[in-house]
FIKOLZA-1660 file (N, C-alpha, C; in steps of 0.1 Angstrom, whole numbers, plus 5000, padded with zeros to 4 digits):
% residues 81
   i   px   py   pz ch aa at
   1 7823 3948 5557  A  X  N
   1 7829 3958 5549  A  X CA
   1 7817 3966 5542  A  X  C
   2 7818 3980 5544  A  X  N
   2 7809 3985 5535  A  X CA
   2 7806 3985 5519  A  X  C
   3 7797 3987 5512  A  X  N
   3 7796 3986 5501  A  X CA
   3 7803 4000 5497  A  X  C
   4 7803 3994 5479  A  X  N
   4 7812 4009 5473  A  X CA
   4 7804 4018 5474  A  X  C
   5 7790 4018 5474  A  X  N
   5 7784 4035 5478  A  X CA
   5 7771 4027 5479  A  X  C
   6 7765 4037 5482  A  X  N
   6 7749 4040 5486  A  X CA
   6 7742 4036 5472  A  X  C
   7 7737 4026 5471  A  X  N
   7 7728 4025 5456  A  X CA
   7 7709 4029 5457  A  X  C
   8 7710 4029 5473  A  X  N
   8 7700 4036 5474  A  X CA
   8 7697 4054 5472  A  X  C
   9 7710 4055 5469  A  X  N
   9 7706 4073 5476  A  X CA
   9 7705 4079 5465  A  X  C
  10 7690 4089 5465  A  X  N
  10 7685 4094 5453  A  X CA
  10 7690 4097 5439  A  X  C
  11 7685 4102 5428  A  X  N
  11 7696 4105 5418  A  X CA
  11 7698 4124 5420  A  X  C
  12 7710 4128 5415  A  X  N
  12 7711 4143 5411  A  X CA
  12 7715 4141 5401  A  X  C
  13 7707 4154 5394  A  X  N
  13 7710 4164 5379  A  X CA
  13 7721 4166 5382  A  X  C
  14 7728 4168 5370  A  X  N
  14 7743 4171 5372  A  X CA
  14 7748 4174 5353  A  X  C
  15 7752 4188 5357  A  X  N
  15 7760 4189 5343  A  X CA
  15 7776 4187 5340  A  X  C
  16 7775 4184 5326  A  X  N
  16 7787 4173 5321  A  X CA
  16 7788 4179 5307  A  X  C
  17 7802 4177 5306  A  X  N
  17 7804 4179 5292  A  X CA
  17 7808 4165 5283  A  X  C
  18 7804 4162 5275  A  X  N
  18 7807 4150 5266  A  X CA
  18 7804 4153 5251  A  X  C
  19 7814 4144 5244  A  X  N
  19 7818 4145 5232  A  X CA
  19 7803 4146 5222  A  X  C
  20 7805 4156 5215  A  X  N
  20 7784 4158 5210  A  X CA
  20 7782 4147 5201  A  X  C
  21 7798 4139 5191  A  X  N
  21 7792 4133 5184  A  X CA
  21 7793 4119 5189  A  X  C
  22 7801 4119 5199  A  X  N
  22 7797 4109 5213  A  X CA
  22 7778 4102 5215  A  X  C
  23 7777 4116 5220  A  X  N
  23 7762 4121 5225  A  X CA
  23 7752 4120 5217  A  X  C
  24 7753 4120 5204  A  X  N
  24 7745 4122 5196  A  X CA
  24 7745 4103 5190  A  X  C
  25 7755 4098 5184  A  X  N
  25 7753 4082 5188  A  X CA
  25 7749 4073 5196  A  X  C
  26 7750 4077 5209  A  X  N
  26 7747 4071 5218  A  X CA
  26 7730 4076 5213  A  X  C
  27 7722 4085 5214  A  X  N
  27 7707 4090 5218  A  X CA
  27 7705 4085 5201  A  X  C
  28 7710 4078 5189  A  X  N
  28 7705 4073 5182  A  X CA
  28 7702 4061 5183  A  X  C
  29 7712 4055 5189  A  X  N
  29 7713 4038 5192  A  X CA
  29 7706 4038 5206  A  X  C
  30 7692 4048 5211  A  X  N
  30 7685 4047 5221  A  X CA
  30 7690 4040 5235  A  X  C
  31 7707 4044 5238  A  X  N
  31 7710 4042 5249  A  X CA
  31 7709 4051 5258  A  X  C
  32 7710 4047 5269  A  X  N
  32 7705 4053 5282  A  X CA
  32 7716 4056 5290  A  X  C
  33 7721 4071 5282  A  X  N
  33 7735 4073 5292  A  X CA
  33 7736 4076 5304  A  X  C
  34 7730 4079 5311  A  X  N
  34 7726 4080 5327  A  X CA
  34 7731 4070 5332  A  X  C
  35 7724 4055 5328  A  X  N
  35 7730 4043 5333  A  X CA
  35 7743 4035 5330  A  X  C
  36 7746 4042 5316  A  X  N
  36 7762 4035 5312  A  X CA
  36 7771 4047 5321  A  X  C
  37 7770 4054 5322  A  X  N
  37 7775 4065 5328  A  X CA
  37 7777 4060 5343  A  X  C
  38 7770 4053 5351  A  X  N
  38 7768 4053 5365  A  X CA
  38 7770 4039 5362  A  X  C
  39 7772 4028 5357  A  X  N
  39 7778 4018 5354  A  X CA
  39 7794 4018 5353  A  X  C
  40 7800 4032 5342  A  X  N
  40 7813 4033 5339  A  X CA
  40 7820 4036 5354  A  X  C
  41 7812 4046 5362  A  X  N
  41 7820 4052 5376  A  X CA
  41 7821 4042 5386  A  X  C
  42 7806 4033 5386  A  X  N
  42 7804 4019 5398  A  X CA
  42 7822 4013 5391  A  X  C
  43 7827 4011 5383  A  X  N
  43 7834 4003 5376  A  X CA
  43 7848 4008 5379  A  X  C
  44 7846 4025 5377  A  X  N
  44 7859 4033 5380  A  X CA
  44 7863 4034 5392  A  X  C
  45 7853 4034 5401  A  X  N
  45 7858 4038 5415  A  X CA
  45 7861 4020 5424  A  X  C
  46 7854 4016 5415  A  X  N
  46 7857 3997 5422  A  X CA
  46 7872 3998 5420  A  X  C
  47 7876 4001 5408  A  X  N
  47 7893 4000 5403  A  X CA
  47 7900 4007 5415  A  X  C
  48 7894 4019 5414  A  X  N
  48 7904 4030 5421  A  X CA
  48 7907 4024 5437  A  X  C
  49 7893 4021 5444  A  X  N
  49 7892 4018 5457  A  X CA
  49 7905 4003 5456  A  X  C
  50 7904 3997 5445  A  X  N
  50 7911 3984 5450  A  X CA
  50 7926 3989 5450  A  X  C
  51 7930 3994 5437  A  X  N
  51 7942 3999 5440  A  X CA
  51 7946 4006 5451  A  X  C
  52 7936 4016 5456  A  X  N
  52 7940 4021 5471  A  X CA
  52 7944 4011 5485  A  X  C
  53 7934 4000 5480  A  X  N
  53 7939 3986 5489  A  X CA
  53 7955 3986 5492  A  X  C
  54 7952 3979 5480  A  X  N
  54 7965 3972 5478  A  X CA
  54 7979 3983 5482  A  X  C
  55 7974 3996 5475  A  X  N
  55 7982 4004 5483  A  X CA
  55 7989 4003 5499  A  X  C
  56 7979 4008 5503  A  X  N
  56 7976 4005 5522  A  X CA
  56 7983 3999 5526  A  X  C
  57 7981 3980 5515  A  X  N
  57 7981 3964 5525  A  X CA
  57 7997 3967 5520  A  X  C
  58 8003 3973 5508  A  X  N
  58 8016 3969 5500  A  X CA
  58 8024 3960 5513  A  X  C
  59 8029 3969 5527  A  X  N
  59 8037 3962 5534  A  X CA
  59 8034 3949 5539  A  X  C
  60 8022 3946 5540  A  X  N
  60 8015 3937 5549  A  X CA
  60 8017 3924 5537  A  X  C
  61 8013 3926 5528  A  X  N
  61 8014 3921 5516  A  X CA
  61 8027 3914 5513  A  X  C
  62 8035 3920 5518  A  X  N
  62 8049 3917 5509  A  X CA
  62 8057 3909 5522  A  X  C
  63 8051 3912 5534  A  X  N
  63 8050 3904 5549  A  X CA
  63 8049 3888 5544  A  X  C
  64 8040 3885 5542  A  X  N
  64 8032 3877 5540  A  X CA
  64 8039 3873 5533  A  X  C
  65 8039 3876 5517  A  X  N
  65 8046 3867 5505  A  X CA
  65 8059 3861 5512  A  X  C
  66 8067 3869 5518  A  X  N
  66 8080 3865 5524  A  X CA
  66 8081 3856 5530  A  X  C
  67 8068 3854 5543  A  X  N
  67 8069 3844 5551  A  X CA
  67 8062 3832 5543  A  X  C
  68 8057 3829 5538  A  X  N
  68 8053 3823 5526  A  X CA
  68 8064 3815 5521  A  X  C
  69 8071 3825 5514  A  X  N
  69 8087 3818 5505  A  X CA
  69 8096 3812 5513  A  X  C
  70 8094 3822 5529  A  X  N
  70 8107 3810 5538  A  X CA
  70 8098 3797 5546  A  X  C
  71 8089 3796 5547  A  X  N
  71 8078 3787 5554  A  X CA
  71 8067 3778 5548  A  X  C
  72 8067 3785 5536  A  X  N
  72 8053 3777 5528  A  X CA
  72 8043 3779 5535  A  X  C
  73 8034 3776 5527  A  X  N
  73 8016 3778 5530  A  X CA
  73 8013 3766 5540  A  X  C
  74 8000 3773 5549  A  X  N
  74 7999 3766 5562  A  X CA
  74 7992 3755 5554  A  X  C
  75 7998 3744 5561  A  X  N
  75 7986 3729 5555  A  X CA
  75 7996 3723 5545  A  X  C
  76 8006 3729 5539  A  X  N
  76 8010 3723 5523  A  X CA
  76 8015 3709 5527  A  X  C
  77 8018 3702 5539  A  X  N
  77 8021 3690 5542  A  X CA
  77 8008 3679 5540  A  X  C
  78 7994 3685 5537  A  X  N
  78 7985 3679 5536  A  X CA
  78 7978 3681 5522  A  X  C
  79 7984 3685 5519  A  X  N
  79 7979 3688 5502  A  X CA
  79 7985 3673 5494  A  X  C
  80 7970 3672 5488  A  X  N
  80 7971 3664 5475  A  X CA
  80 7970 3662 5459  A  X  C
  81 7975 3678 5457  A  X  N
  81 7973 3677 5446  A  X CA
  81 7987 3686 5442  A  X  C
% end
C-alpha cells in the first residue's frame, strides 16, 4: 500500500489566510505553524482517505458481517477464551 503522501517531496511557499489573532498567539507561544499545519492535513487527509475506504469496501464490508452472523468466525470452534 502506498503511503499517505510523499514526506520526501520538497516544501512550497504557499499563501493562506488564518485567523491574525490566531496567528499572532501562536508566533508568541513560539510555535512553528508550518509544522502544526502540515501535522493538522497529515491528520486530515488520513481521516478523509479512511472514510473513502470504508466507503468503497461499504458492500464488501457488510458481505462479510453477514456471513459472519450466519457462519461465525473462521476457527471460533477453537477458541478459548
Amino acid at each position: 500500500m502506498a503511503g499517505l503522501y510523499n514526506s520526501a517531496a520538497p516544501k512550497k511557499a504557499a499563501n493562506l489566510s488564518i485567523n491574525s489573532d490566531l496567528l499572532r498567539k501562536a508566533r508568541e507561544l513560539n510555535s512553528n505553524v508550518s509544522a502544526t499545519l502540515e501535522r493538522a492535513l497529515k491528520e486530515e487527509l488520513s481521516k478523509r482517505e479512511a472514510a473513502q475506504w470504508v466507503e468503497e469496501n461499504r458492500a464488501a464490508i457488510k458481505s462479510y458481517n453477514d456471513y459472519v452472523e450466519q457462519h461465525g468466525c473462521f476457527g471460533d470452534e477453537f477458541r478459548e477464551f
